[in-house]
Phi, psi and omega in degrees: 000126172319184203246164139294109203303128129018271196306296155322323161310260185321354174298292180265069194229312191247040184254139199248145157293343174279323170300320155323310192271350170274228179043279169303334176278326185274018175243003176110350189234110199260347182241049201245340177275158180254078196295162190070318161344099173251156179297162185260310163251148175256355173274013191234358217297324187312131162196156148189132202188163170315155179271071175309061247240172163212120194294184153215133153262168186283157197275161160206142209319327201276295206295293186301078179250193173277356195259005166276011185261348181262353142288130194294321200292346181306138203280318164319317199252329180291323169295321203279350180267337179259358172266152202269144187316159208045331152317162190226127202292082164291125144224215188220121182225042171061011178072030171231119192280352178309332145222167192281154175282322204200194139189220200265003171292297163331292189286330166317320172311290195297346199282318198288336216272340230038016150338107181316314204158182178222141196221159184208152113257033175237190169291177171238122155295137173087020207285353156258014171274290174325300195291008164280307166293165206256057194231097157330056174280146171229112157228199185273298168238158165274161173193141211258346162322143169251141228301326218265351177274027172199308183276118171251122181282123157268293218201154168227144183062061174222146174313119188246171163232117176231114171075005159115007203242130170300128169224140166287114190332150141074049165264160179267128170253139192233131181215147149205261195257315190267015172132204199213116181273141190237126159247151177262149184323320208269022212210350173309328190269335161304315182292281181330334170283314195270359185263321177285346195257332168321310164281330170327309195261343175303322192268009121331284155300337151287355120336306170267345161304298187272010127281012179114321179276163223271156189293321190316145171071329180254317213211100356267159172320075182299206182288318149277358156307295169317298188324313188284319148022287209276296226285347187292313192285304211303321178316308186122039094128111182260183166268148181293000000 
């Protein structure tokens, strides 16, 4: 897989996920947000970075003791020593939050390890440990059940469902206060160029907005509206 360009990471560093999913809607695609998903600190919410994943099926009693944690090879403790700096760890735990994915020894692994971050849809332990680090963490719920009462690790780096949503080894994952966008790879470097000039032109208009003129003509932006637009950028964007 190609590297991801710099330039795109940082485009969508400054990208909102609601401007993503209109970006993304106007290319055909209504199914990229992970509803329900919240930052575990909401002062840590930003990330982006690629999709490492790790699936779960529901567990079952002859396999899932405790004593499978003492293999290194254990597909849970093996994902977290293999995702690669800057990624962002998914996994799919069938959108059930009834025990945890992970917790706060794990996520602390990953942050030191450089990790981007993390996304569940199932639940997380420890989540007032967790909300102390400067760690882009997502789940559905806390939960304090530890993974093996409900969840069995299969497999990593495989095409998953998180949150009802596809997501692909090495899709851009995007998150912030309002939750977390899966953009596919292929459509990242595109998405990120109109999303950045996008938010541009909003905080144009909510400029004008918040001096008095009216959404008609303003939001979205007739012709003369563009014009003056154009001219905000030519000006050097001054404040209104």
């Amino acid at each position: 897989m190609t590297p991801l360009g710099e330039k795109t990471k940082t485009l969508l560093q400054g990208v909102s996920t609601p401007t993503l999913t209109t970006v993304l809607f106007k290319r055909g695609l209504r199914n990229v947000f992970l509803t329900g998903l919240r930052p575990v600190n909401a002062r840590a919410a930003r990330v982006v970075g690629e999709a490492f994943t790790l699936r779960y099926i529901p567990a079952r009693e002859d396999l899932d003791r405790i004593e499978v944690f003492q293999d290194p090879k254990h597909p849970q403790r093996a994902a977290i020593e293999a995702v690669p700096p800057g990624h962002v760890l998914v996994m799919d735990c069938r959108n059930d939050a009834r025990a945890a994915s992970g917790g706060g020894i794990l996520m602390t692994r990953l942050m030191v390890r450089g990790a981007a971050g993390v996304v569940t849809d199932g639940g997380l332990r420890d989540t007032p440990e967790i909300a102390e680090l400067d760690f882009p963490v997502f789940c559905r719920a806390p939960s304090a059940p530890l993974n093996l009462a409900l969840h069995h690790a299969v497999d990593m780096n495989v095409p998953i469902a998180c949150a009802g949503v596809a997501i692909y080894p090495g899709d851009l994952i995007v998150g912030d206060g309002d939750g977390i966008v899966c953009v596919p790879r292929h459509l990242a470097d595109e998405a990120a160029a109109e999303g950045w000039e996008q938010e541009r032109k909003e905080r144009f208009v909510t400029m004008k907005i918040r001096k008095g003129a009216p959404l008609v003509g303003t939001y979205p932006p007739n012709e003369a509206t563009t014009a003056e637009y154009k001219k905000w950028l030519a000006d050097g964007e001054p404040e209104l």
